[in-house]
N, C-alpha and C positions, 0 to 999 in steps of 0.2 A: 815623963817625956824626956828623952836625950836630945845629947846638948844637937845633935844635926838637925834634930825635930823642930827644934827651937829656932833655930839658925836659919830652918826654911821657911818658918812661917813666919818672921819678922824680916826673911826678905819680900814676900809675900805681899807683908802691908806694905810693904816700904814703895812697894812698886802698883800697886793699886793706888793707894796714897798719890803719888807722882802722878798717874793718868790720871784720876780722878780733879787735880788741881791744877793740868793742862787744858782741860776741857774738851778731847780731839778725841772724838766715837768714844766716849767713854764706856757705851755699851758693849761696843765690840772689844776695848782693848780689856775691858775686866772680863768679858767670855774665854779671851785666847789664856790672858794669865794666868785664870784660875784649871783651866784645861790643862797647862803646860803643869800646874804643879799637880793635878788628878797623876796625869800619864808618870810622874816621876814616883806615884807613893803605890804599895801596895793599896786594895780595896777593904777597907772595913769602916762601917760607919764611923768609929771615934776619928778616926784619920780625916775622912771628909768632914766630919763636926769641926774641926782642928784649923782646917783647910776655910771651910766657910766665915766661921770666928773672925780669921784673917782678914779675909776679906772684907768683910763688914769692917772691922775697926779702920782699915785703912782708906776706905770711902768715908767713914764718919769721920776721921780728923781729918780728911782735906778739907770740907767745908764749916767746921766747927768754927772758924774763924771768921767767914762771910757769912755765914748766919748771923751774926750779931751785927753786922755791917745794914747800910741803906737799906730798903725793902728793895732795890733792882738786882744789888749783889745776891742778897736772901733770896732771890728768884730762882736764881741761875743755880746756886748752890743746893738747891733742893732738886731743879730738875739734874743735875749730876748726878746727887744721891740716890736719886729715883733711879736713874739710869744704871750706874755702878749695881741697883740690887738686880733690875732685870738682867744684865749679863754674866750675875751670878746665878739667877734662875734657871736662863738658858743654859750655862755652862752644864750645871747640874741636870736638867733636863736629857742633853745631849750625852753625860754618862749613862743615862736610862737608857737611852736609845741603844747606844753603843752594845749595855747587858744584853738587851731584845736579839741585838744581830748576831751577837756573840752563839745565844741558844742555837739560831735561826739557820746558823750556819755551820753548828752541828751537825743540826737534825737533815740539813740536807746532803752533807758529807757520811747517813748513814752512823754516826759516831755518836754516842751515847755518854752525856756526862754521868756520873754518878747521882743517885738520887742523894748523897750527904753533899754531895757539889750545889747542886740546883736548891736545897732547901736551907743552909748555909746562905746564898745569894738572897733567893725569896725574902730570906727573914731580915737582912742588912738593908735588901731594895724598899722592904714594905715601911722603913721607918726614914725613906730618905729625905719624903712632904714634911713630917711633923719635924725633922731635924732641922730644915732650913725654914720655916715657921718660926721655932723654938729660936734657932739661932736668931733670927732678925728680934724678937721680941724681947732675948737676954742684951743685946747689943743697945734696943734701947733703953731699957731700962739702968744701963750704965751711961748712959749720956747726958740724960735729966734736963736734955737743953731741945731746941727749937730741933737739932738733930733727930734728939730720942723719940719726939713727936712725930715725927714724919715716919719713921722706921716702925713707931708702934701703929701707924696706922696701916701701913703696908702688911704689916703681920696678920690684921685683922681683915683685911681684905682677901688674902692670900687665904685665909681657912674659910670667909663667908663664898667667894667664888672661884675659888682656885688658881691652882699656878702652872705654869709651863712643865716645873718638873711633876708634880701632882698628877698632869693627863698622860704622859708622856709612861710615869709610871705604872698606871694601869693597862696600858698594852701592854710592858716590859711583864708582870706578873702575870697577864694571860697567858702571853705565852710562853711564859716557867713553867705556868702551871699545868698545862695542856701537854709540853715536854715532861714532867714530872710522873704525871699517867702514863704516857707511850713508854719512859725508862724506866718501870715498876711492872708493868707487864712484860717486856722485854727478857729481862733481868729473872722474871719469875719463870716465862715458858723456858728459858738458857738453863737457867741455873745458878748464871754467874753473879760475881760480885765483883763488880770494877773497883779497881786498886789507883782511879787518877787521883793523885792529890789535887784538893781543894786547892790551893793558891796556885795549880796553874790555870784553873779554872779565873780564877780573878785575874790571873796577870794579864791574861790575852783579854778581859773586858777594860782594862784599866789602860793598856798600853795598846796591843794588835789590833786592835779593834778600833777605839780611838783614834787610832793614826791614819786608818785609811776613812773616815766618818767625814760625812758631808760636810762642811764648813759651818752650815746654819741649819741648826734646829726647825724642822718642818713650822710653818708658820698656821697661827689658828688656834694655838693652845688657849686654853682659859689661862689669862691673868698674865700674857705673855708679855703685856706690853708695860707689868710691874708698876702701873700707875693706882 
């Protein structure tokens, strides 16, 4: 990881950290941050692994210190925590979506990404549940306090009935995959072999796309409300 890599993702927590121990939308203001730093990275899952990391440490040490406080402080500090992970949920959800429209708006401009474009995305999207899973349950298990408890149960919740990005994700793969067929027949009756490079394919899900994307994650997902 270089030293900017670095640089971004401890500004990251820094500023998760700070909403999270304001207490003011903490759902929302950890959806926009972690969005803001999405649209600035290229898309490959170690990046978003990287990016989520983040986030989590910086929601668990704001309250790591009012958890051990009164049980009314311990309240508050838990529903933050909780909070802080749903708007990382949604954030990450909301990338899914983003992929979805990305295809979506291909296929209706007629434009054909490559099938090493689409199966390249497929294969980063299909692990982006068990990534933010995995991340909240590595997060608690470094905490080993009243934090890492709540975080491991979150984890457990999130694999026994799902997450916002988890539902959000399987439309995103249908309709890769449905594009995937259409660009493989295409490609076979032509001839051709499209020459796009894969990373502009990502850039326009990670930033073009994103930028003009609804503010809020369609509401209804399983596990949306990261409780």
């Amino acid at each position: 990881m270089d030293n900017k890599t670095s640089d971004d993702t401890g500004t990251l927590e820094t500023e998760v950290r700070e909403a999270v121990e304001k207490g003011l939308e903490v759902q929302e203001r950890v959806r926009q941050i972690t969005l803001r730093m999405i649209r600035g990275r290229s898309f490959d899952i170690k990046s978003l692994q990287r990016t989520t990391g983040a986030v989590l440490r910086g929601a668990r040490r704001a309250v790591e210190k009012e958890m051990q406080q009164s049980s009314g402080q311990s309240k508050v500090a838990r529903e933050r925590l909780k909070e802080a992970v749903t708007g990382l949920d949604l954030a990450l959800a909301q990338f899914a979506e983003a992929a979805k429209l990305a295809v979506e708006e291909a296929a209706g401009r007629a434009k054909k990404y490559s099938k090493k474009d689409l199966t390249h995305a497929r294969a980063d999207l299909e692990r982006l549940e068990s990534m933010f899973v995995d991340s909240l349950q590595k997060s608690a298990s470094a905490a080993k306090d009243a934090a890492g408890d709540i975080l491991s149960d979150l984890a457990a919740h999130a694999r026994t009935n799902g997450s916002a990005v988890g539902a959000q994700m399987k439309e995103t793969l249908d309709v890769i995959a449905h594009q995937l067929g259409a660009t493989g027949r295409a490609q076979a009756e032509a001839g051709l072999h499209l020459a796009q490079n894969t990373s502009d394919f990502i850039r326009q899900i990670a930033a073009g796309v994103l930028t003009g994307l609804a503010e809020h994650v369609k509401p209804g997902h399983p596990g949306g409300k990261g409780k």
